[in-house]
Structures are given as C-alpha cells and as structure tokens.
PDB file of the backbone (N, CA, C, O) and the ligand in Angstrom, with CONECT records:
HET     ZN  A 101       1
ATOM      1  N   UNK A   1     -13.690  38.015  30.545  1.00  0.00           N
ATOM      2  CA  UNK A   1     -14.160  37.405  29.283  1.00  0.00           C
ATOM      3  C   UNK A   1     -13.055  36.570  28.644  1.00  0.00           C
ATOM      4  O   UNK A   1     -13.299  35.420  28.279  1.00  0.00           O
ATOM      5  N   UNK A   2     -11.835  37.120  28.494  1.00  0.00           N
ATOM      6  CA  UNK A   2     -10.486  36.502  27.992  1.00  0.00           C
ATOM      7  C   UNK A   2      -9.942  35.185  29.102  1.00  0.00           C
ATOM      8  O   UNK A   2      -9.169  34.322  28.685  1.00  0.00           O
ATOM      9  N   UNK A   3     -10.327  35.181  30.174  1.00  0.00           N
ATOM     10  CA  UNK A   3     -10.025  34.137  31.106  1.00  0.00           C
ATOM     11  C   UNK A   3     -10.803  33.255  30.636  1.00  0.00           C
ATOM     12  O   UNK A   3     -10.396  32.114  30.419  1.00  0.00           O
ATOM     13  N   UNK A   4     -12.055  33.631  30.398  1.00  0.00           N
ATOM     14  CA  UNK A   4     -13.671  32.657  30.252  1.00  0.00           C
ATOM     15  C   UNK A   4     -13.042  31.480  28.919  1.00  0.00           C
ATOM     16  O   UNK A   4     -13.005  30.260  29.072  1.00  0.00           O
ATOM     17  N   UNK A   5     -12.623  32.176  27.731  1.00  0.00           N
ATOM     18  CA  UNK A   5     -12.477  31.569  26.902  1.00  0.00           C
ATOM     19  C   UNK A   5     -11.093  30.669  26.849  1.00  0.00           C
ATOM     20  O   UNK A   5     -10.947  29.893  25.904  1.00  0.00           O
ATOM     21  N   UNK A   6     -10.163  30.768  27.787  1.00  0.00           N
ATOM     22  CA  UNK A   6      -8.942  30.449  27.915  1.00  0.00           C
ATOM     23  C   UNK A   6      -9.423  29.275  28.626  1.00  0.00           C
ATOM     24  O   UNK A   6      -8.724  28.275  28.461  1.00  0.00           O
ATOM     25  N   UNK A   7     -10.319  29.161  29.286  1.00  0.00           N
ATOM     26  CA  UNK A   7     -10.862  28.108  30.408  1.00  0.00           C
ATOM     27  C   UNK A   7     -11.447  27.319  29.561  1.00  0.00           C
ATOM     28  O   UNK A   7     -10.962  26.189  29.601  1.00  0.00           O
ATOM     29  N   UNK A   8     -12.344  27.454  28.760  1.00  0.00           N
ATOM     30  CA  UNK A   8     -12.716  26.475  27.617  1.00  0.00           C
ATOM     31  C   UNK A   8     -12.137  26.171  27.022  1.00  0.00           C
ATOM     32  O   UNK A   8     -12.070  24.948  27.151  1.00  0.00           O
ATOM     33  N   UNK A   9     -11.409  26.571  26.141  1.00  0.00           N
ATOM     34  CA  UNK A   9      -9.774  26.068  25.311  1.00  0.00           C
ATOM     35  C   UNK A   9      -8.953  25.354  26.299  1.00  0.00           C
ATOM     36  O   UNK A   9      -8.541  24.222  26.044  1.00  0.00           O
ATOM     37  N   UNK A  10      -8.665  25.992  27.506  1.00  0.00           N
ATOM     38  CA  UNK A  10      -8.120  24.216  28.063  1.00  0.00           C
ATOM     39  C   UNK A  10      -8.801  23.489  28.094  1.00  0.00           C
ATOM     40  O   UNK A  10      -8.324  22.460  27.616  1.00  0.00           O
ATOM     41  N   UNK A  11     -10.259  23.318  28.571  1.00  0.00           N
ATOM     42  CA  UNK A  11     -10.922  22.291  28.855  1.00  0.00           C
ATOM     43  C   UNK A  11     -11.105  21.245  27.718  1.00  0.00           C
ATOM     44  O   UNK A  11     -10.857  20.048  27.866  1.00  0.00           O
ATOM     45  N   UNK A  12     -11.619  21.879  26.427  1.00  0.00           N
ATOM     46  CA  UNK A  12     -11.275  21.497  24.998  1.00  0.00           C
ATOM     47  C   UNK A  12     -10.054  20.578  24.918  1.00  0.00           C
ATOM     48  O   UNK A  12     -10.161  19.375  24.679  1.00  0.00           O
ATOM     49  N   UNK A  13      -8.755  21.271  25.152  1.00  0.00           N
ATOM     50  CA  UNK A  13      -7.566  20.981  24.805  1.00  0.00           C
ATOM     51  C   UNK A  13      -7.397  19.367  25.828  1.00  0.00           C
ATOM     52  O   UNK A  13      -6.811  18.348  25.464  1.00  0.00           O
ATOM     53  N   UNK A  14      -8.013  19.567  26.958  1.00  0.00           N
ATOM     54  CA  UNK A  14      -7.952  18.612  28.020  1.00  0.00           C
ATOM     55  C   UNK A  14      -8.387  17.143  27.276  1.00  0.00           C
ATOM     56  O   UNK A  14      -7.735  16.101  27.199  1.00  0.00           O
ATOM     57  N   UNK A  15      -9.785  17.479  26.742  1.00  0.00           N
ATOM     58  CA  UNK A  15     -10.602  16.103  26.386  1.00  0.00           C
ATOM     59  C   UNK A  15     -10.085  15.870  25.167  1.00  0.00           C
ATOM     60  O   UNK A  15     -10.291  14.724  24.765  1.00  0.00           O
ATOM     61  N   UNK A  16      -9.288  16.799  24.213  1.00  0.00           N
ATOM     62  CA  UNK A  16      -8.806  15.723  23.608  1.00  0.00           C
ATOM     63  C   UNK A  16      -7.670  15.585  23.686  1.00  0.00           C
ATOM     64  O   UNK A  16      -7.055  15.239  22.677  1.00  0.00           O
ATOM     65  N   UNK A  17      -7.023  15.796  24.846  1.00  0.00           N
ATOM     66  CA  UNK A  17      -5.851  14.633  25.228  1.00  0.00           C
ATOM     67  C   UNK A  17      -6.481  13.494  25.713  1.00  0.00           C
ATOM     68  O   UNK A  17      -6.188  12.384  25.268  1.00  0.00           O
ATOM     69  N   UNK A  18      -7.394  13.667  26.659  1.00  0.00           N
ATOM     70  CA  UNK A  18      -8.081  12.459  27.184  1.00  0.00           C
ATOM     71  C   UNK A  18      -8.391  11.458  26.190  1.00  0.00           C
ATOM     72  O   UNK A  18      -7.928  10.318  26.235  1.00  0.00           O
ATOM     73  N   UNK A  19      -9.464  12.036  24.956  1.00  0.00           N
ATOM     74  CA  UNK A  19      -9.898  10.935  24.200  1.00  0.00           C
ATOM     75  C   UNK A  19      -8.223  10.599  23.305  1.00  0.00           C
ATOM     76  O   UNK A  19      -8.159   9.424  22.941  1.00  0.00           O
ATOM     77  N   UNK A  20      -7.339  11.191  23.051  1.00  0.00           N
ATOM     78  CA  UNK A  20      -6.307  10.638  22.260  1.00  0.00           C
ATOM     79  C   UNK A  20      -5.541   9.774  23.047  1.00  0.00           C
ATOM     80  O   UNK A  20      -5.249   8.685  22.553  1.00  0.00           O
ATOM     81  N   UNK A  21      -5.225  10.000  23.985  1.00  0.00           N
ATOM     82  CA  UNK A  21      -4.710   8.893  25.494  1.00  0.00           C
ATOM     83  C   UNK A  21      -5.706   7.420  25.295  1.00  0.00           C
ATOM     84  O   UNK A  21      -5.482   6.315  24.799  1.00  0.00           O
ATOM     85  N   UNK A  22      -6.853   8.034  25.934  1.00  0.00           N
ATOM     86  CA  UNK A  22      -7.646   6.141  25.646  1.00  0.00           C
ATOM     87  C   UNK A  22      -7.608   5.593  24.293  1.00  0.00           C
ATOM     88  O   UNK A  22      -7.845   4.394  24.146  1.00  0.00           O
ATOM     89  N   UNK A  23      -7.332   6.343  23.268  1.00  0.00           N
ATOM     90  CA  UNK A  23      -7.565   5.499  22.093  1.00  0.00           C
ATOM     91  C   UNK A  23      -6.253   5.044  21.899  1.00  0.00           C
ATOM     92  O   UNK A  23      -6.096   3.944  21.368  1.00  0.00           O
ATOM     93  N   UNK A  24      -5.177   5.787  22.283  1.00  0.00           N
ATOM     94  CA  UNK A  24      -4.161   4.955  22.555  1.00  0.00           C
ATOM     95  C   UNK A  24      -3.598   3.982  23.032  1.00  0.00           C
ATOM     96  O   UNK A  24      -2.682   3.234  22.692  1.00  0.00           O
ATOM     97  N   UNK A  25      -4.318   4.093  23.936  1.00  0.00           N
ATOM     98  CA  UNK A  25      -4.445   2.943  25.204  1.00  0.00           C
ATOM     99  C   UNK A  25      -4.944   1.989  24.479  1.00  0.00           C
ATOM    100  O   UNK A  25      -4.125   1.142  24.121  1.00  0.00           O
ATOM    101  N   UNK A  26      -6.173   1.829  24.096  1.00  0.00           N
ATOM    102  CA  UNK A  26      -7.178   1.067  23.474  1.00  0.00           C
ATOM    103  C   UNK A  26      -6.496   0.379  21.922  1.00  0.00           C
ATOM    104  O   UNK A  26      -7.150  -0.551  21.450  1.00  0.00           O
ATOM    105  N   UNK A  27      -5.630   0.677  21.397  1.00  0.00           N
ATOM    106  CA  UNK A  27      -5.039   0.845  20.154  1.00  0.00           C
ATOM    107  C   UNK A  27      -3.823  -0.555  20.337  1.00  0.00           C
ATOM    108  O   UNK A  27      -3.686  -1.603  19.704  1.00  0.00           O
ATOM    109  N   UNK A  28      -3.114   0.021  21.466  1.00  0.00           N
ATOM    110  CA  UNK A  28      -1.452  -0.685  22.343  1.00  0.00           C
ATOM    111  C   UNK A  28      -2.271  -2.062  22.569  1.00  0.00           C
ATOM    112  O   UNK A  28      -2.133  -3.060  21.862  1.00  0.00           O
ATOM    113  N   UNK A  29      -3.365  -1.920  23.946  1.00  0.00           N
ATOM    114  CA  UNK A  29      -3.478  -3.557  24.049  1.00  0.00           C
ATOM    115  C   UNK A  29      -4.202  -4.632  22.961  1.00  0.00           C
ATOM    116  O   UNK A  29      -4.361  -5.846  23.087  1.00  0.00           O
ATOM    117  N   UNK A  30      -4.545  -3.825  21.954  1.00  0.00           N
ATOM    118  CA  UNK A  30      -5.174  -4.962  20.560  1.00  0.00           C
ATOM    119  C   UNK A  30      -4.100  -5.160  20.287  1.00  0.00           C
ATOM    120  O   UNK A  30      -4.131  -6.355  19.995  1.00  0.00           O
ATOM    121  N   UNK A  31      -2.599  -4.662  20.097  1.00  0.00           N
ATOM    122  CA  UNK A  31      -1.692  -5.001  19.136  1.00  0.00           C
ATOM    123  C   UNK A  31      -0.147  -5.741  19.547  1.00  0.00           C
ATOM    124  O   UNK A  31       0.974  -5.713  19.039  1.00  0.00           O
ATOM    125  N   UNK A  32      -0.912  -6.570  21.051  1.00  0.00           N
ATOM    126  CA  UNK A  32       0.096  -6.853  22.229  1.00  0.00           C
ATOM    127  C   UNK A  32      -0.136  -8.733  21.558  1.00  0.00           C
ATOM    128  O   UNK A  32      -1.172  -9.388  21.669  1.00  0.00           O
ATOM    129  N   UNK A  33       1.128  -9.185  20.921  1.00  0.00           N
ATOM    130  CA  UNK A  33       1.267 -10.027  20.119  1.00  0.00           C
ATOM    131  C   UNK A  33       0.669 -11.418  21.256  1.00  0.00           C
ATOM    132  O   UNK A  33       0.661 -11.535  22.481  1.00  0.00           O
ATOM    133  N   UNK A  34       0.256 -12.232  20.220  1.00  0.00           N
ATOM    134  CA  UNK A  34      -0.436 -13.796  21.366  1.00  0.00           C
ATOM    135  C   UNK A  34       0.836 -14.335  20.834  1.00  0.00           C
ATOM    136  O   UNK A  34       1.403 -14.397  19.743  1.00  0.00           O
ATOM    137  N   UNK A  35       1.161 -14.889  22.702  1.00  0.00           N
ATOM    138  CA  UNK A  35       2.191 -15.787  22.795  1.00  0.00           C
ATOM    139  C   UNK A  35       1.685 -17.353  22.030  1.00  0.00           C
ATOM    140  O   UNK A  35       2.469 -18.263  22.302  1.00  0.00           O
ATOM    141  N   UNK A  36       0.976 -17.600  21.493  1.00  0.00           N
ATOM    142  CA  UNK A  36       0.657 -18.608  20.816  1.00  0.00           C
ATOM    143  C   UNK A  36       0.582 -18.531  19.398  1.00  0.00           C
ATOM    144  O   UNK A  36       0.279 -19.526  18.740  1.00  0.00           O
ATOM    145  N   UNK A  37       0.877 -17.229  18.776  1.00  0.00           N
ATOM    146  CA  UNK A  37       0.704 -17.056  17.475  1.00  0.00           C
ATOM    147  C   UNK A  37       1.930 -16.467  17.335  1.00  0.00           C
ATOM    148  O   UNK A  37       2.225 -16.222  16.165  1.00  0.00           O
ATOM    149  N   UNK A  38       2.856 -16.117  18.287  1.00  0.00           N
ATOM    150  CA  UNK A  38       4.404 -15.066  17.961  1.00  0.00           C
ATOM    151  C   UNK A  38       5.508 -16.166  18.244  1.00  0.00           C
ATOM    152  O   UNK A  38       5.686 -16.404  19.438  1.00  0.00           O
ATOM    153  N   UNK A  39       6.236 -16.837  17.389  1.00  0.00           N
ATOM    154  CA  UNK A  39       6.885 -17.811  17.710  1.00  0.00           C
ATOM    155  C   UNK A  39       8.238 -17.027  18.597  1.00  0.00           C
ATOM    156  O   UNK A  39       8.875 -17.865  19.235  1.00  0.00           O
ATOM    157  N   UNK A  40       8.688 -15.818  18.721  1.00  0.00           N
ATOM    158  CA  UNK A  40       9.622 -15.166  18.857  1.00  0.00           C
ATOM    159  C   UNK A  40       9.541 -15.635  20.694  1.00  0.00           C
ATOM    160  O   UNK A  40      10.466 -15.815  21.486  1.00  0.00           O
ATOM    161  N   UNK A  41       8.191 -15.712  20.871  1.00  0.00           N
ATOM    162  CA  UNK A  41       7.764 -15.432  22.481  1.00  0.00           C
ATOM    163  C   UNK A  41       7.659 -16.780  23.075  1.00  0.00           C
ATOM    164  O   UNK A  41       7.424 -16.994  24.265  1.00  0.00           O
ATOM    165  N   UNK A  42       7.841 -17.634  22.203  1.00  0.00           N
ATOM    166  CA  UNK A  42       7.439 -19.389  22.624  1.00  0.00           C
ATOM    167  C   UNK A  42       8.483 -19.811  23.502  1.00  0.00           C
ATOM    168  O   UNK A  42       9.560 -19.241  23.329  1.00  0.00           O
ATOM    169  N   UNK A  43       8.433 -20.521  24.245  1.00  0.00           N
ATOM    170  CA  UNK A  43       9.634 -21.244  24.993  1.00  0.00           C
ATOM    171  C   UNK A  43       8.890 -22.885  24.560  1.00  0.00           C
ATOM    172  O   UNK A  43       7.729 -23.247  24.369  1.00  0.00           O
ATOM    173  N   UNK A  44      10.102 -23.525  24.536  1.00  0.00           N
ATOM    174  CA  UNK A  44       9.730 -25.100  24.051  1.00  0.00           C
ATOM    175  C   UNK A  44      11.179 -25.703  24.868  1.00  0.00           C
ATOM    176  O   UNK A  44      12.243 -25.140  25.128  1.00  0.00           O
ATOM    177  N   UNK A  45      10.754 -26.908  25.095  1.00  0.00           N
ATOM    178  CA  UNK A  45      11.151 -28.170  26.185  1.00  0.00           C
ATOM    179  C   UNK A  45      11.973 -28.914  25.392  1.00  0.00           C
ATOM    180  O   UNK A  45      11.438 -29.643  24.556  1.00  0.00           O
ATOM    181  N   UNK A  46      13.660 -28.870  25.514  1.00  0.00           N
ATOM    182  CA  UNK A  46      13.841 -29.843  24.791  1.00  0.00           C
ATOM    183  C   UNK A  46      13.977 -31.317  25.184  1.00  0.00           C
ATOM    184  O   UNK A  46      14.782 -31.568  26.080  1.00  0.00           O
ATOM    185  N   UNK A  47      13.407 -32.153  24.722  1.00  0.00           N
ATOM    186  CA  UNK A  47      13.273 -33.632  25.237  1.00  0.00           C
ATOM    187  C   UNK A  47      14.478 -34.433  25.740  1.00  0.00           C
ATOM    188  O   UNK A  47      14.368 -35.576  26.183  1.00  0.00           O
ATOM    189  N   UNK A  48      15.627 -33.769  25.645  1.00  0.00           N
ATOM    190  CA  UNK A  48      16.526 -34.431  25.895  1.00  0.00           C
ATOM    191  C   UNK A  48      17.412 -34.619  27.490  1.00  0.00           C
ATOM    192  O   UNK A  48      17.670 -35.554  28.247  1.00  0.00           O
ATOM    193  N   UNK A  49      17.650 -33.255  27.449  1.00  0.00           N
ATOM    194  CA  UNK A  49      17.854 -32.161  28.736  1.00  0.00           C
ATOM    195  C   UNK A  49      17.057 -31.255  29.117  1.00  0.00           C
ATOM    196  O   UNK A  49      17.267 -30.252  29.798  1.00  0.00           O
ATOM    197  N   UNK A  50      15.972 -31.717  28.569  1.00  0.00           N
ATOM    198  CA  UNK A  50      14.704 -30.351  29.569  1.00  0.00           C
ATOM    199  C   UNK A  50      14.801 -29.320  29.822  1.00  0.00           C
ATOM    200  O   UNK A  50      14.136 -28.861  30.750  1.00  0.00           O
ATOM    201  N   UNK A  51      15.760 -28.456  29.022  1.00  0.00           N
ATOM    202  CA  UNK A  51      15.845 -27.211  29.175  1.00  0.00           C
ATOM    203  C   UNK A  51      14.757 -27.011  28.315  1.00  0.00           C
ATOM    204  O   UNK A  51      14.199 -27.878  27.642  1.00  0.00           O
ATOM    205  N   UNK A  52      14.440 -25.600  28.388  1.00  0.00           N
ATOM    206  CA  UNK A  52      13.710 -24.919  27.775  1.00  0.00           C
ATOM    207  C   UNK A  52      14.192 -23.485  26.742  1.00  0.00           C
ATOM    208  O   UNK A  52      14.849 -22.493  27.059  1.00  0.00           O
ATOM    209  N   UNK A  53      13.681 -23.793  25.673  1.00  0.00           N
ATOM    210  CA  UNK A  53      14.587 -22.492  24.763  1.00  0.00           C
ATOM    211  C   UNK A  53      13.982 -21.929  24.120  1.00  0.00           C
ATOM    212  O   UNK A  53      12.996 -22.504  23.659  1.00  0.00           O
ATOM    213  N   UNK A  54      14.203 -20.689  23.787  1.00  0.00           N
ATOM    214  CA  UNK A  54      13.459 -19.677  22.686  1.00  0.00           C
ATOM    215  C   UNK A  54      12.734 -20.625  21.182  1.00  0.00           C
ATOM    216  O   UNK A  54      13.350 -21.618  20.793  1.00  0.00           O
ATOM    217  N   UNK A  55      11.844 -20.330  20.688  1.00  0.00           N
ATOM    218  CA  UNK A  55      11.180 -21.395  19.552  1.00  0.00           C
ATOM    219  C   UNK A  55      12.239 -21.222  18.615  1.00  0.00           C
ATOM    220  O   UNK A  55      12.730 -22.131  17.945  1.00  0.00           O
ATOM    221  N   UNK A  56      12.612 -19.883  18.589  1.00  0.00           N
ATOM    222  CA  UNK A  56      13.256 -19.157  17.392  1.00  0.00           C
ATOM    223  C   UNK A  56      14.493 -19.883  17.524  1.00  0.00           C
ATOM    224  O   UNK A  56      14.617 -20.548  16.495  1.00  0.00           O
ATOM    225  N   UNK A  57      15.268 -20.036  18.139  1.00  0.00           N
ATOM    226  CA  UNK A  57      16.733 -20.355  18.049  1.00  0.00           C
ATOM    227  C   UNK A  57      16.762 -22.115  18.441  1.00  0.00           C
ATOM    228  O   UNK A  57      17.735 -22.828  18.198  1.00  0.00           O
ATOM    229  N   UNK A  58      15.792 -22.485  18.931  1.00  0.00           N
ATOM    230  CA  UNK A  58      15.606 -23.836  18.579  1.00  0.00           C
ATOM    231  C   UNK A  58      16.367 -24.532  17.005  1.00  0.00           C
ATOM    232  O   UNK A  58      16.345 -24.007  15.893  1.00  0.00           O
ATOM    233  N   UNK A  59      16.896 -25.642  17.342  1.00  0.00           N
ATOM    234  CA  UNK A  59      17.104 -26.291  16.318  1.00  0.00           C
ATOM    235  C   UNK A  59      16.198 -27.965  15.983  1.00  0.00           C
ATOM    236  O   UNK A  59      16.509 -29.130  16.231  1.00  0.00           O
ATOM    237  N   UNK A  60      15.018 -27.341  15.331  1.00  0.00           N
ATOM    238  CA  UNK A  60      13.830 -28.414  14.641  1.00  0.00           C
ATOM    239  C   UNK A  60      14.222 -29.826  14.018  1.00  0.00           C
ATOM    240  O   UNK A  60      14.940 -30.052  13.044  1.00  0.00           O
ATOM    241  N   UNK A  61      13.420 -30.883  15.018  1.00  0.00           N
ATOM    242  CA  UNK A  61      13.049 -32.175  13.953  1.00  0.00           C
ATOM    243  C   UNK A  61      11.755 -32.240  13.595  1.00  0.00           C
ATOM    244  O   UNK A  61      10.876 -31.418  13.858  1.00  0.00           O
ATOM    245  N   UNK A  62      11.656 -33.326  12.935  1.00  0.00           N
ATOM    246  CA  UNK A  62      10.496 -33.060  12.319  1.00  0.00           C
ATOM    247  C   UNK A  62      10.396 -34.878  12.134  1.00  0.00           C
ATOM    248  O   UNK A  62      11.013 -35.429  11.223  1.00  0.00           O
ATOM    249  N   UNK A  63       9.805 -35.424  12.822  1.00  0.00           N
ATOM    250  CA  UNK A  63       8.919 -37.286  13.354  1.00  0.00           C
ATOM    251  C   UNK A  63       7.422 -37.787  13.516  1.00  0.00           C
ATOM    252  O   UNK A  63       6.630 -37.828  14.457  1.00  0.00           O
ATOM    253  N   UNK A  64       7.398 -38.037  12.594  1.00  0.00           N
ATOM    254  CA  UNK A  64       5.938 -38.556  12.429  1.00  0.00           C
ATOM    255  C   UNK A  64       5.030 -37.484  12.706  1.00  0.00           C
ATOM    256  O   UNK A  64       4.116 -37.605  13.521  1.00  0.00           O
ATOM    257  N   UNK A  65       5.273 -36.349  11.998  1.00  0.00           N
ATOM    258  CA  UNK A  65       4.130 -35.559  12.392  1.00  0.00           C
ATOM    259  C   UNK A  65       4.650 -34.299  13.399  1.00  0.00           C
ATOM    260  O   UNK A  65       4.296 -33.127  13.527  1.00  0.00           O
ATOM    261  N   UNK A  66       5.513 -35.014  13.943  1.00  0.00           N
ATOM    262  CA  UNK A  66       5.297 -33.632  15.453  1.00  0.00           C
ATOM    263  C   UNK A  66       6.925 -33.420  14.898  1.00  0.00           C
ATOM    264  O   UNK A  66       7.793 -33.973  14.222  1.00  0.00           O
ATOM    265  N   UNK A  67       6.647 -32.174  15.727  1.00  0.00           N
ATOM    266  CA  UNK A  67       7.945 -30.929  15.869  1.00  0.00           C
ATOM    267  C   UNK A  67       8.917 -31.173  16.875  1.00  0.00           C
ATOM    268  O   UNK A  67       8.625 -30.439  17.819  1.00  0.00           O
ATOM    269  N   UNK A  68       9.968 -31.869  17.152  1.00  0.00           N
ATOM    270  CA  UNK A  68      10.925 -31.531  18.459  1.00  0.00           C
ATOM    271  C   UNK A  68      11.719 -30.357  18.201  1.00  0.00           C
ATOM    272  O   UNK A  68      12.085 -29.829  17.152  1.00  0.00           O
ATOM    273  N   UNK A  69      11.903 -30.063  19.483  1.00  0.00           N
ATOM    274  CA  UNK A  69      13.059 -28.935  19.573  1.00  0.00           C
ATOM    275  C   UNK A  69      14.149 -28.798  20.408  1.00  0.00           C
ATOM    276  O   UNK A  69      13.783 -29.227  21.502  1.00  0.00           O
ATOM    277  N   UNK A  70      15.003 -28.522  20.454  1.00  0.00           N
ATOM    278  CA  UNK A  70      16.608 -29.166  20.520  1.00  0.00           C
ATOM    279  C   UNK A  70      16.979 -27.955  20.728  1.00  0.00           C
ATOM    280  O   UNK A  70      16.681 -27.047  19.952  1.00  0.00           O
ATOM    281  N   UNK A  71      17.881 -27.735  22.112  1.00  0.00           N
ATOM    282  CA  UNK A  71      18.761 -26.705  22.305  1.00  0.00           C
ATOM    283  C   UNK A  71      20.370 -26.527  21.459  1.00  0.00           C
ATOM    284  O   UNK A  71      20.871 -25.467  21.083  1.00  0.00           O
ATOM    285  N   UNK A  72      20.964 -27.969  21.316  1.00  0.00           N
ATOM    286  CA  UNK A  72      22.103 -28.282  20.185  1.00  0.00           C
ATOM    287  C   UNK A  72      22.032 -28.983  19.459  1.00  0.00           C
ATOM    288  O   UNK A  72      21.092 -29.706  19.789  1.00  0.00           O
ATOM    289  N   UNK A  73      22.522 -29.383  18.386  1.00  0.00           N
ATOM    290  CA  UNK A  73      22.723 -30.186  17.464  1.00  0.00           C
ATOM    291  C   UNK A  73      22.702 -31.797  18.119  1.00  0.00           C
ATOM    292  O   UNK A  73      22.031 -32.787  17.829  1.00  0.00           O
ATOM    293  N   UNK A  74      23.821 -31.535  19.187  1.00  0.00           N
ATOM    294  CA  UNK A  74      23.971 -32.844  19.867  1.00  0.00           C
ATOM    295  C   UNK A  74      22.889 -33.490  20.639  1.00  0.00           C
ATOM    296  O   UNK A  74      23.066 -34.672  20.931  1.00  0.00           O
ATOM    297  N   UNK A  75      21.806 -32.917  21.016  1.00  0.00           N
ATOM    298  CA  UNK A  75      20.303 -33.275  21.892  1.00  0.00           C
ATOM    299  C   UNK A  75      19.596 -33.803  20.997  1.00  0.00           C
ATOM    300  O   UNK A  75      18.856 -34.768  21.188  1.00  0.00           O
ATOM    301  N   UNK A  76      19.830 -32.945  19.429  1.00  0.00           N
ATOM    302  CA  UNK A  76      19.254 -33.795  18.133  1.00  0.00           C
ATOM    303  C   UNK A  76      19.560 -34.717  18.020  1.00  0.00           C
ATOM    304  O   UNK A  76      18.756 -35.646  18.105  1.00  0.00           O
ATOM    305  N   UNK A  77      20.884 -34.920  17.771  1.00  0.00           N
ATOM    306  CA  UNK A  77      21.391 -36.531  17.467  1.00  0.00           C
ATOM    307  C   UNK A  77      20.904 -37.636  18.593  1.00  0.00           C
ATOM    308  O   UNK A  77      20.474 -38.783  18.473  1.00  0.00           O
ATOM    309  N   UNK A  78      21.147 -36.823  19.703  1.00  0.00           N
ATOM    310  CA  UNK A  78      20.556 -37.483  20.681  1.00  0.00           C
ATOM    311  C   UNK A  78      19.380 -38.539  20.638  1.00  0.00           C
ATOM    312  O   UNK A  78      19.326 -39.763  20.764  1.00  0.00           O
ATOM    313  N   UNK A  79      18.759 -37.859  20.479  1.00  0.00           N
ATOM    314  CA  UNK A  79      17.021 -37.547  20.202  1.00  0.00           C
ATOM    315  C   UNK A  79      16.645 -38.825  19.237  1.00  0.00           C
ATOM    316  O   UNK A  79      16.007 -39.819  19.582  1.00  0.00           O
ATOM    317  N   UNK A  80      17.149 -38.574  18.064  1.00  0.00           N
ATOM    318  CA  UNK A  80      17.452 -39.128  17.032  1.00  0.00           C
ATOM    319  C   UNK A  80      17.580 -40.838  16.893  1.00  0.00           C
ATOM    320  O   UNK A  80      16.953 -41.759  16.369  1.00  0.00           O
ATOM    321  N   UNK A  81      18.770 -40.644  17.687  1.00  0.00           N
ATOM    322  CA  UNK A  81      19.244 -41.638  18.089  1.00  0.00           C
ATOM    323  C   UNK A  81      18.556 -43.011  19.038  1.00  0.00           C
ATOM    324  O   UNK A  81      18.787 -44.220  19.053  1.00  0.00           O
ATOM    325  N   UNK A  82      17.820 -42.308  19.619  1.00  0.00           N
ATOM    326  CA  UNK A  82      17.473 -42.923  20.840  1.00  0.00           C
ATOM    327  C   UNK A  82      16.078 -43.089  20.019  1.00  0.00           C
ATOM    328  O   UNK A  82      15.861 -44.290  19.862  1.00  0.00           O
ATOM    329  N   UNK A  83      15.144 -42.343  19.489  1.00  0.00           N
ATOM    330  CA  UNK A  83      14.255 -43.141  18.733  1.00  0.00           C
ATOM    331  C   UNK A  83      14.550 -44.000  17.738  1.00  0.00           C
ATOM    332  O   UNK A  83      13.655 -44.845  17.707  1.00  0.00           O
ATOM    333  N   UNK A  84      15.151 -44.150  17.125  1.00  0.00           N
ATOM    334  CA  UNK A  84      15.803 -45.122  15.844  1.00  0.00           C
ATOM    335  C   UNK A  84      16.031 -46.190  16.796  1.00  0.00           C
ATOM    336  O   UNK A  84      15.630 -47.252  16.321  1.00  0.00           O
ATOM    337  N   UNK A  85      16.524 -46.319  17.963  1.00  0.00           N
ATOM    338  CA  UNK A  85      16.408 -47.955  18.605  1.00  0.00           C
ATOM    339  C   UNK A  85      14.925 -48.292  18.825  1.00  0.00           C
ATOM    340  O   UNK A  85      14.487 -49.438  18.722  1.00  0.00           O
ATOM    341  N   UNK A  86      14.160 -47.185  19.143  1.00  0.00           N
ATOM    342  CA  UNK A  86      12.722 -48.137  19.990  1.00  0.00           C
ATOM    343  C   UNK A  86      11.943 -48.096  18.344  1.00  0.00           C
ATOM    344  O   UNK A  86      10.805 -48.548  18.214  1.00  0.00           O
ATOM    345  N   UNK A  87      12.482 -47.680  17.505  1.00  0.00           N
ATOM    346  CA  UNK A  87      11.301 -47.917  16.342  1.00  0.00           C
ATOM    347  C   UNK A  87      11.039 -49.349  15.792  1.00  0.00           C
ATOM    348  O   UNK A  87       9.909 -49.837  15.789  1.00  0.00           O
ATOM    349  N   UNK A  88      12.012 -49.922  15.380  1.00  0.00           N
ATOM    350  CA  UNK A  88      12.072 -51.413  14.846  1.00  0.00           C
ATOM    351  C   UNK A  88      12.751 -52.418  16.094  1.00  0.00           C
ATOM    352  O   UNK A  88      12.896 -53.625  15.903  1.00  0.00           O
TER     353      UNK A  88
HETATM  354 ZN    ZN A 101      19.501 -30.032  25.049  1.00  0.00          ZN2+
END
C-alpha cells in the first residue's frame, strides 16, 4: 500500500517536472532577442574597408537620411571626405 502511494507521488512529482521543463522551454525561446531589433547583435559593413563591426561600437554618420558605420574615426573622415568631392 505504502509503495502504491510512493509510485503516485513520483509519478505526480514526474509531470510536474515535465510540465515545469516545457514551460520553460516554451518561456527561453519567446525571449531569444531578434537580431533585427537587438542592436548589441547587429554586425554592419563599414563602407570604407569592408570590415564588418559590432552596431554597438560602431562609430555613426548620419547623410541624407541613412546611417554609415565606421570601424575608426579615420574610415569616417574617410567616408566623409570622399563624399564631399562627388556632391558638388
Ligand atoms: Zn574601417
């Protein structure tokens, strides 16, 4: 009789590890950040030298609208530079 009920109390104890496991599960991949909305996760091209660099540590221009991004200061100037001849 004491086995009987020990066998149900695990079994009990079993499903709700089970259901606390999937809802965990279920919980983790809703909250797995979009690489399009987490700038931390972005890699961006810089136009100069084509490397590619974290969004975050990017150093931003800002030209008619659009965003460049620049691994140094100097790819900026670069950058910069080299549009200021083809503009006028
Ligand atoms: Zn660069």
């Amino acid at each position: 009789m004491l086995a009987i009920r020990f066998l149900v109390l695990a079994l009990l104890c079993y499903a709700g590890w089970y259901v606390i496991r999937g809802y965990r599960k279920k919980k983790q991949t809703s909250f797995i950040p979009d690489p399009d909305t987490d700038p931390q996760d972005v890699l961006v091209e810089d136009p100069v030298c084509h490397l590619l660099i974290p969004k975050h540590q990017a150093i931003r221009l800002r030209k008619n609208g659009v965003t460049y991004y620049f691994c140094s200061e100097q790819c900026c100037d670069e950058f910069a530079e080299k549009t200021k001849q083809g503009e006028s």
